[in-house]
C-alpha positions, 0 to 999 in steps of 0.5 A: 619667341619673345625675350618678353612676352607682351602682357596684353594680346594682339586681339585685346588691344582695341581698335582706333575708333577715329571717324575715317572720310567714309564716316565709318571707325577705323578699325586699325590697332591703336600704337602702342607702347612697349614699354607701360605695355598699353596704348600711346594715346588710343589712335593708329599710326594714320589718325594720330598716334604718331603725332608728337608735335614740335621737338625743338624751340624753333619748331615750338615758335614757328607752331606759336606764331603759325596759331597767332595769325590763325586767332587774328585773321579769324577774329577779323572775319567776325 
């Protein structure tokens, strides 16, 4: 069925485990990657397993100055 077969099954992949809205721990499969055959970084698609943040250059710049005034207008509210 498979040209290759998965070395680890479905069912013993685990879970997400992120804290949903309800206070409950997702139960949905974590992403994973097909190739080191184990999970991307533990979470599903909806809580972050897709995130891979900013490609390119101007993405990075706009995220650090975006993080910049975040840091400036907090430490002017303390």
């Amino acid at each position: 069925m498979f040209a290759n077969a998965p070395k680890v099954a479905r069912s013993n992949r685990g879970i997400c485990n992120a804290k949903t809205r309800k206070k409950t721990l997702c139960q949905a499969p974590p992403v994973w990657d097909k190739i080191r055959d184990k999970p991307v970084n533990g979470r599903c698609k909806l809580h972050g397993g897709l995130s891979t943040g900013p490609k390119t250059e101007k993405g990075r710049n706009v995220i650090k100055e975006s993080n910049r005034r975040r840091k400036n207008k907090r430490s002017s509210i303390n």
